[in-house]
C-alpha positions in Angstrom: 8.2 2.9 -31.3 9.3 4.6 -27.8 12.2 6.4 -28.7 15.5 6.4 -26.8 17.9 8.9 -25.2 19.8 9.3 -29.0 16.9 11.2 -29.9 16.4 14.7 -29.5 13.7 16.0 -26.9 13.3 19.4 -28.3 11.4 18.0 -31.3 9.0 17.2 -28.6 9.1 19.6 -25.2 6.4 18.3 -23.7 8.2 15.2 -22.5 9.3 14.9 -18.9 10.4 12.5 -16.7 7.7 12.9 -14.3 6.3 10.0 -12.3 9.0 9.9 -10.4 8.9 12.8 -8.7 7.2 12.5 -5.5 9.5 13.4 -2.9 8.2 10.7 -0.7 9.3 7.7 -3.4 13.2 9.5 -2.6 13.9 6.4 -1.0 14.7 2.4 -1.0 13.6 -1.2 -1.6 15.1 -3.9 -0.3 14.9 -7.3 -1.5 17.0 -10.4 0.0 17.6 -14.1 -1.6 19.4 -16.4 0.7 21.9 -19.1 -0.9 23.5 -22.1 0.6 27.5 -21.3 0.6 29.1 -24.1 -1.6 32.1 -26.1 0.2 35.6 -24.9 -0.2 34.3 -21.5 -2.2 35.6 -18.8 -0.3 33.6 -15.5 0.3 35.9 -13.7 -1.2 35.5 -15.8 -4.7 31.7 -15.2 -4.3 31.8 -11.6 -3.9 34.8 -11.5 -7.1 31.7 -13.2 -9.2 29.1 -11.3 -7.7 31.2 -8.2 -8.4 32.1 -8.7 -12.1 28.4 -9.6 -12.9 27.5 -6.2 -11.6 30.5 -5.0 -13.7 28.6 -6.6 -16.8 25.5 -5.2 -15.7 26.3 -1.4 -15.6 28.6 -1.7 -18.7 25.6 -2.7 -20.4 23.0 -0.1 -18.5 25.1 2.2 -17.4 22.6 4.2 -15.5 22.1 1.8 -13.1 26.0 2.6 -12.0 25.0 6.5 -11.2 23.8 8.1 -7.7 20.7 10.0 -7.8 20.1 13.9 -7.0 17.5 16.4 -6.5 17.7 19.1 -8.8 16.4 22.9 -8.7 14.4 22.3 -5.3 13.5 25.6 -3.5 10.4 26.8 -1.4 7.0 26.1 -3.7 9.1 23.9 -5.9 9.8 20.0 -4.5 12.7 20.4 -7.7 13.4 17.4 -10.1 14.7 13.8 -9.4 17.6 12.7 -11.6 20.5 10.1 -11.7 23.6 11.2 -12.3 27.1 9.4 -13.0 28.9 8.2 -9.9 31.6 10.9 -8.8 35.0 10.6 -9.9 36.0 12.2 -6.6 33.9 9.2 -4.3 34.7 5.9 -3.3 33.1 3.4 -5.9 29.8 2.2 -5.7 31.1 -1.9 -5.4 29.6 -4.9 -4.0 29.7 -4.5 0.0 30.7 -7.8 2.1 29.7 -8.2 5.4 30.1 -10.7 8.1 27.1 -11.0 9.8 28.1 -14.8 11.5 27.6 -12.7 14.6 23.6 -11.6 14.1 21.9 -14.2 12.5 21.7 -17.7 12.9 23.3 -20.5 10.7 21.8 -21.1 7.0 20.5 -24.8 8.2 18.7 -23.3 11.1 17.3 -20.3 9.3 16.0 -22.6 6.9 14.0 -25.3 9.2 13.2 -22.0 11.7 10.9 -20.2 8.3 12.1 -16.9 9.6 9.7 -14.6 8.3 10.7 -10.8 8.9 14.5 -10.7 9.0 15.9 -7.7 11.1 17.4 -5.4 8.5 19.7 -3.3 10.8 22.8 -6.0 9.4 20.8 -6.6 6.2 20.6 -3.8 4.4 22.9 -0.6 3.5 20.1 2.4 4.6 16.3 2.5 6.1 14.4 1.5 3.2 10.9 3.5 2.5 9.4 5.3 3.9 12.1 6.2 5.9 14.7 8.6 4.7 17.9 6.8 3.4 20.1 9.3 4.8 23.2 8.7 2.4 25.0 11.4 1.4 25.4 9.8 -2.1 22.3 7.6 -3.0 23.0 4.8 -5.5 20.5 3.8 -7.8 21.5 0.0 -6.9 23.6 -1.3 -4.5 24.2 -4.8 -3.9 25.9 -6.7 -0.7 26.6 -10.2 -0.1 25.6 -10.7 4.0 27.4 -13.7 5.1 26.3 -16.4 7.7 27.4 -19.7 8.9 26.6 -22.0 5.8 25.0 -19.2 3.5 24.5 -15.9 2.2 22.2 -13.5 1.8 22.3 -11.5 -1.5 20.4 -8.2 -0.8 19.0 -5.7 -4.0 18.9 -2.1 -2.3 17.0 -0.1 -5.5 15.7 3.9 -5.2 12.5 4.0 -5.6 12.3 7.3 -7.4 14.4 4.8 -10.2 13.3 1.5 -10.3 10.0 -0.2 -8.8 9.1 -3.5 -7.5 9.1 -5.1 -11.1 12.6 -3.7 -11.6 13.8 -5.2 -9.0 12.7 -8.4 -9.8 13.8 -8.4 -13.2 17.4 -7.4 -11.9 17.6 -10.3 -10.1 17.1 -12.4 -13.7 19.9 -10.2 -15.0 22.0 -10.9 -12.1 21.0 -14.3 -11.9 21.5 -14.7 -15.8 25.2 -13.3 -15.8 26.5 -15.4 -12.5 25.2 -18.2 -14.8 27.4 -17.7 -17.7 25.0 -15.9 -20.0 24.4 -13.0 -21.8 21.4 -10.5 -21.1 19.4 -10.2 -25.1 20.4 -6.8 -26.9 16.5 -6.2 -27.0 16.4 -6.2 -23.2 19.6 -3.6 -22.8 17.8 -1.7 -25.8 14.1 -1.1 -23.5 16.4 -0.7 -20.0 18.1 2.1 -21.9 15.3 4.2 -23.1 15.1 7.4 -21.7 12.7 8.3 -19.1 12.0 11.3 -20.1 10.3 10.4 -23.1 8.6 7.3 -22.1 5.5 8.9 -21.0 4.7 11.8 -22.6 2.2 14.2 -21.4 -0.9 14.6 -22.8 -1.4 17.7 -25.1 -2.5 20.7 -24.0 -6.6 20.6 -24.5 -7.0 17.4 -24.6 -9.2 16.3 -21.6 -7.1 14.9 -18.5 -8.5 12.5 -15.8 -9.2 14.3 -12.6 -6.7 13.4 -9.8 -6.9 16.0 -7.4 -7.5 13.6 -4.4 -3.6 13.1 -4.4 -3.3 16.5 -3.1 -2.6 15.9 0.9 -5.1 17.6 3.2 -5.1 20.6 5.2 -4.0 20.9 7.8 -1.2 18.0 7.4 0.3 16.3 9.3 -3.0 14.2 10.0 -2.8 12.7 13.8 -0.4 9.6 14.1 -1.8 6.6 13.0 -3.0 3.4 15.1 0.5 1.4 16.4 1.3 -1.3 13.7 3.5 -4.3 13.5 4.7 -6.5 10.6 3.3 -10.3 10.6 4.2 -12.7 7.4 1.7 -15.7 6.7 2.1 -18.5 3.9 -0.4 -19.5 1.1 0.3 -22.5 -0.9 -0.2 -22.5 -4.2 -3.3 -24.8 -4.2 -4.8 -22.6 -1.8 -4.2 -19.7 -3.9 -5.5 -21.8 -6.7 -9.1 -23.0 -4.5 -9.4 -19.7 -3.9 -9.3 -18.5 -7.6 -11.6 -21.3 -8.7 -14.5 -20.1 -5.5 -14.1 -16.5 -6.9 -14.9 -17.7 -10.7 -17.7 -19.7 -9.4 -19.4 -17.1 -7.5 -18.9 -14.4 -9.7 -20.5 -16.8 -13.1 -23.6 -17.4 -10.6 -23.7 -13.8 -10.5 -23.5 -12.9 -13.7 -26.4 -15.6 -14.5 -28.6 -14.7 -12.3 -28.3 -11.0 -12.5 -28.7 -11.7 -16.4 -31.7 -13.3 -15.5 -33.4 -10.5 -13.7 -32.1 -7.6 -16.5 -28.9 -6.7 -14.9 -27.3 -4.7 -12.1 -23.8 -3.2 -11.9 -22.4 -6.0 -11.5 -24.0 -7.8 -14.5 -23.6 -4.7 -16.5 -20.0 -4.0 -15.5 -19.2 -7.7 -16.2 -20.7 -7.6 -19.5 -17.8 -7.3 -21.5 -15.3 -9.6 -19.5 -15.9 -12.0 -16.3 -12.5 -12.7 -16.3 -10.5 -12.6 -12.8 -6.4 -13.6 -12.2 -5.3 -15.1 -9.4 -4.3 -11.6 -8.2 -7.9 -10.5 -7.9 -9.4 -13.2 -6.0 -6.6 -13.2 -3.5 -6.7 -9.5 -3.2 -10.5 -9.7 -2.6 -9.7 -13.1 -0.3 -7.6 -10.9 2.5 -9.7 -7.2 1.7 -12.9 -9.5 2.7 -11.4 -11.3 5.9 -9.5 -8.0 7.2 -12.8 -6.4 6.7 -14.8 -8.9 9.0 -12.3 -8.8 11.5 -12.6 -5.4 12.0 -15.8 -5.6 11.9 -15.8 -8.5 14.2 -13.7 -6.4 16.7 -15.8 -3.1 17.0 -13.1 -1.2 15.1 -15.5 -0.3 12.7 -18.7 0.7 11.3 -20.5 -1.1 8.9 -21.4 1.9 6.8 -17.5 2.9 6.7 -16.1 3.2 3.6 -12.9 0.9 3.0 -10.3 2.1 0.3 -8.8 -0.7 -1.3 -5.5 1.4 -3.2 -3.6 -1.1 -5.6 -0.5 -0.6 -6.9 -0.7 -0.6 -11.4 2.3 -1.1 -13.4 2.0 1.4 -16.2 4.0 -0.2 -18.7 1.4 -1.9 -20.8 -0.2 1.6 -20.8 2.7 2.5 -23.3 3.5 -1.0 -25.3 6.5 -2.0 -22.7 7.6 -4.8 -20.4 9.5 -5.8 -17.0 12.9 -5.0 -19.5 12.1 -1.3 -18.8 13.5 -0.9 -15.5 12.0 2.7 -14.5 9.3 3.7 -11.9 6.1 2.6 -13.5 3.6 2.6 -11.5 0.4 4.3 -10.3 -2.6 3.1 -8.3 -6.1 1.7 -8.6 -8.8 2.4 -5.7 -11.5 0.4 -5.3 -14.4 2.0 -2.5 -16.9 -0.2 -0.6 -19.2 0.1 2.4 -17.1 -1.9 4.8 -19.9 -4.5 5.5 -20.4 -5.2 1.7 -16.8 -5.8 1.4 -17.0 -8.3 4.2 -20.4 -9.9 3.0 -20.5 -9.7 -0.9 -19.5 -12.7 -2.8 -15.9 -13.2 -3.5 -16.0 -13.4 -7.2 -18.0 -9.8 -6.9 -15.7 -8.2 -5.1 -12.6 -9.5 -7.6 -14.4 -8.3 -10.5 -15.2 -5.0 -9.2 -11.3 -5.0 -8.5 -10.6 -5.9 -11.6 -12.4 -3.3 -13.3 -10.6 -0.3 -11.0 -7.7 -1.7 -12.5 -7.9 -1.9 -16.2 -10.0 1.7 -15.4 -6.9 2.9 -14.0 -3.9 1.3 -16.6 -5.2 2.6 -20.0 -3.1 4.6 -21.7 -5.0 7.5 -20.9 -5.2 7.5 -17.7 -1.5 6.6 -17.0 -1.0 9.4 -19.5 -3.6 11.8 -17.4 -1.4 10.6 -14.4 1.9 12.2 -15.1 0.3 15.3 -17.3 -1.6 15.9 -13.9 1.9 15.6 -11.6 4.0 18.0 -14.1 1.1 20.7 -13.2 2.2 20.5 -9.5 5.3 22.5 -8.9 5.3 21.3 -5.2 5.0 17.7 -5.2 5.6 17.1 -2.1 1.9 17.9 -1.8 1.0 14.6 -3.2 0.5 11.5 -1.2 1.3 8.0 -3.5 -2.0 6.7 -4.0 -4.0 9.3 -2.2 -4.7 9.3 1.7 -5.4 6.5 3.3 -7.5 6.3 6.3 -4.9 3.0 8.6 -8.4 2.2 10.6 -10.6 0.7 7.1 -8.4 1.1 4.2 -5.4 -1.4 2.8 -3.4 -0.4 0.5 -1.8 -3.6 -1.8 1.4 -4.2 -3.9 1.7 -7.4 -6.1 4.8 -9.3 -7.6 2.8 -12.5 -7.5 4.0 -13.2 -11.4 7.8 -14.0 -9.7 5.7 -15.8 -7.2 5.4 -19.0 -10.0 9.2 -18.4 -11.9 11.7 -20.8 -10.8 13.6 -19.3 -7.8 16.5 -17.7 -9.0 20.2 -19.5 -9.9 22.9 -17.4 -9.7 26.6 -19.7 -10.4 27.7 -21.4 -7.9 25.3 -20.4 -5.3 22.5 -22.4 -7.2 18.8 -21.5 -6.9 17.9 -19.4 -3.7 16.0 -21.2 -1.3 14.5 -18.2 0.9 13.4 -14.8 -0.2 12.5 -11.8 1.9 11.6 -8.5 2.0 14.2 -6.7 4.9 11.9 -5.9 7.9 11.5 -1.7 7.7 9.4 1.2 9.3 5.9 0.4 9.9 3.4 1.1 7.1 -0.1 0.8 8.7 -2.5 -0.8 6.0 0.1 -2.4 3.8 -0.1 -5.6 2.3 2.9 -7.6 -0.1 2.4 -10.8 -2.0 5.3 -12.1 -3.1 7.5 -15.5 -3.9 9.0 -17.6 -1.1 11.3 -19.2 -3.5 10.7 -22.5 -2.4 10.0 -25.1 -5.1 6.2 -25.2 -4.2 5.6 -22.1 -5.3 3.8 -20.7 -2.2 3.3 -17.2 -2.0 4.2 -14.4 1.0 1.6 -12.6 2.6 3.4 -9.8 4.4 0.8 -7.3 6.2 1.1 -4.4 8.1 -1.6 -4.1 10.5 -2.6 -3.9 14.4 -1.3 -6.5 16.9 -5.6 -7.3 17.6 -6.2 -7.3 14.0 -3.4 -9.6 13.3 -4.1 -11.7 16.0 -8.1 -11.8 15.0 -7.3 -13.0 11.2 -5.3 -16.4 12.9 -8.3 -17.3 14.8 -10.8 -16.6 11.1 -11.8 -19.8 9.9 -11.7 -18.7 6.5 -8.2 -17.1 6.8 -7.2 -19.8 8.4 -8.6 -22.6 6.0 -6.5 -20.8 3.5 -3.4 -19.0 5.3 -0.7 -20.0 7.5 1.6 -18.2 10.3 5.0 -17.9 8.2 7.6 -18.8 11.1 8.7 -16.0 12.6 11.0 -12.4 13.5 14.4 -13.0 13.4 16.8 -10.6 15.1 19.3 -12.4 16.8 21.6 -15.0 16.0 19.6 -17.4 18.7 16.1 -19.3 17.6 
């Protein structure tokens, strides 16, 4: 059993909250769900529901009511990320309203517009990651209710040094579940309360510990700035998701038959004891492959490059735990291939091998290695999340694709959300999202951070574009 904050962590010193503590995760996530505005509810009624919900929620976790701090820091020591309860002495941490008739167009024409990237600058509270927040008291959530003509955006602002992507997303059930009338399980609270300090604990000293030194940023750093990027948003429907799955599966049983055949290669061998592939997988390897062969395509590129794919793992099933555990969780997988290969191997080759990185990088052992191999650095700010990343071949992915298929989420009055987005921030060259729309097909977001010409080169791919479509478009102004 993982035990909570009750118990004492003297009986066992080698605990410590740790993978937390890159500097460069002391920052925010944004997430918005737009609702229709029923008739004759005022916004002050919405915001006195939304408020007491969040009441509820940090009366039953109360952490998630406290500000966070940096502890101890001093030169050669980055210092220790903690939350901390909300001063007495500060204005409280409530739900913030805003008016926002005046910067963004009505709900009906958001809607039949699909506004992909939704300015942020009226959206959210701070710059969210990997800008700096600069707040001089940084909540661990704040919540604000943006209102325009017909609607309302409810927008999750989480620090990223506290709660990850799968936090956030399991917030929104709470929220949702407690607008609605009901209760969140004591078993839930129970896992959301443990203490993060004792979660993960550090291997002991002796035992072996997997070798992550290529965190360590390079000398000299800063590196030259990268290429300039910009944020595009495409659409997959489900079906296409689900053609794309079944091509994957298809090539990769061939594979595995024929390489069976001939006495095995890696890829028989390494498939030996599971051919199985998600969803996930085959859509990672989908948009790897077709970036790959546009750059290619393009002259970007050499064949014999080596692109990094670098995939965001949750941890938790490393140490028996679920979404219900709130806290940062998560470390990365990196999968390295000849560019060429990546753009010419089967699909259902390239998802395996995926695959495999993965559950390599999730066992218990390695998540374990992970933070017992952080708490040795003193600096941290050393560390780059995930390892560098060379913007011109590498991608670097982040999935919340099992949202993607829940129902969208009912909170009260305001019914099920009927748009969700990611607030538009600084540019990450390399990065790619897949998350829900919230629409009732479940289609899935494909938000990607790339060059104008690479963008531009993956609308006119016939494969991307058999499978993908252009998801509306920016909106920053209250005009269409």
């Amino acid at each position: 059993m993982v035990p909570t904050a009750a118990d004492s962590c003297q009986s066992y010193p080698i605990h410590q909250d740790v993978i937390t503590q890159l500097p460069s995760l002391n920052g925010y996530s944004h997430g918005a769900h737009l609702f229709a505005t029923p008739p004759a509810t005022s916004p002050q009624t919405i915001v006195a529901e939304l408020q007491a919900s969040l009441d509820e929620l940090h009366c039953k976790i109360p952490w998630l009511a406290h500000h966070v701090v940096v502890r101890g820091a001093q030169p050669g020591n980055s210092g220790f990320i903690t939350s901390e309860p909300w001063p007495d002495s500060a204005p409280p941490n409530k739900v913030h309203h805003v008016d926002a008739r005046a910067f963004f167009p009505s709900f009906r024409s958001l809607l039949a517009s699909c506004g992909s990237l939704v300015e942020s600058k009226h959206l959210v509270p701070c710059p969210g990651l990997p800008e700096r927040h600069g707040l001089d008291l940084a909540p661990v959530l704040a919540v604000r209710a943006v209102f325009i003509d017909g609607g309302v955006f409810i927008v999750l602002s989480a620090h990223h040094s506290m709660i990850d992507g799968i936090g956030i997303m399991q917030l929104w059930d709470y929220l949702a579940t407690l607008m609605s009338g009901g209760k969140i399980n004591n078993q839930d609270i129970r896992i959301a309360n443990l203490d993060r300090a004792r979660v993960l604990p550090l291997l002991p000293p002796g035992e072996p510990v997997k070798d992550y030194n290529h965190l360590f940023r390079p000398d000299p750093w800063p590196l030259p700035p990268p290429p300039q990027t910009e944020w595009r948003m495409f659409l997959m429907s489900r079906l296409a998701a689900a053609e794309i799955k079944k091509r994957a599966a298809k090539s990769l049983a061939s594979l595995v038959g024929a390489t069976t055949a001939d006495g095995g290669d890696r890829a028989a061998s390494s498939s030996s004891s599971s051919t199985r592939i998600s969803t996930d997988d085959a859509l990672t390897a989908f948009c790897w492959q077709r970036i790959s062969a546009v750059r290619l395509a393009l002259g970007c590129v050499d064949a014999n490059h080596v692109s990094k794919f670098g995939r965001a793992v949750n941890g938790r099933r490393a140490v028996g735990l679920g979404p219900e555990y709130l806290g940062h969780m998560m470390l990365h997988a990196a999968t390295r291939l000849p560019i060429g290969k990546v753009a010419s191997s089967p699909l259902g080759e390239l998802a395996h091998q995926l695959r495999l990185d993965l559950e390599v990088s999730r066992t218990e052992w390695s998540v374990r290695s992970y933070v017992t191999f952080m708490a040795g650095v003193a600096d941290k700010s050393k560390l780059l999340y995930g390892g560098l990343t060379n913007p011109r071949t590498d991608i670097g992915g982040t999935s919340l694709l099992p949202w993607a298929h829940r129902p969208p989420a009912r909170m009260g009055k305001l019914g099920e959300a009927k748009m969700a987005r990611k607030a538009e921030g600084a540019q990450m060259p390399g990065c790619m999202y897949f998350t829900s729309t919230c629409n009732d097909m479940g289609d899935i977001q494909i938000l990607l951070c790339l060059p104008k010409a690479e963008l531009d080169g993956l609308a006119v791919d016939a494969e991307w574009s058999r499978y993908v479509q252009l998801f509306g478009r920016r909106i920053d102004s209250a005009k269409l």
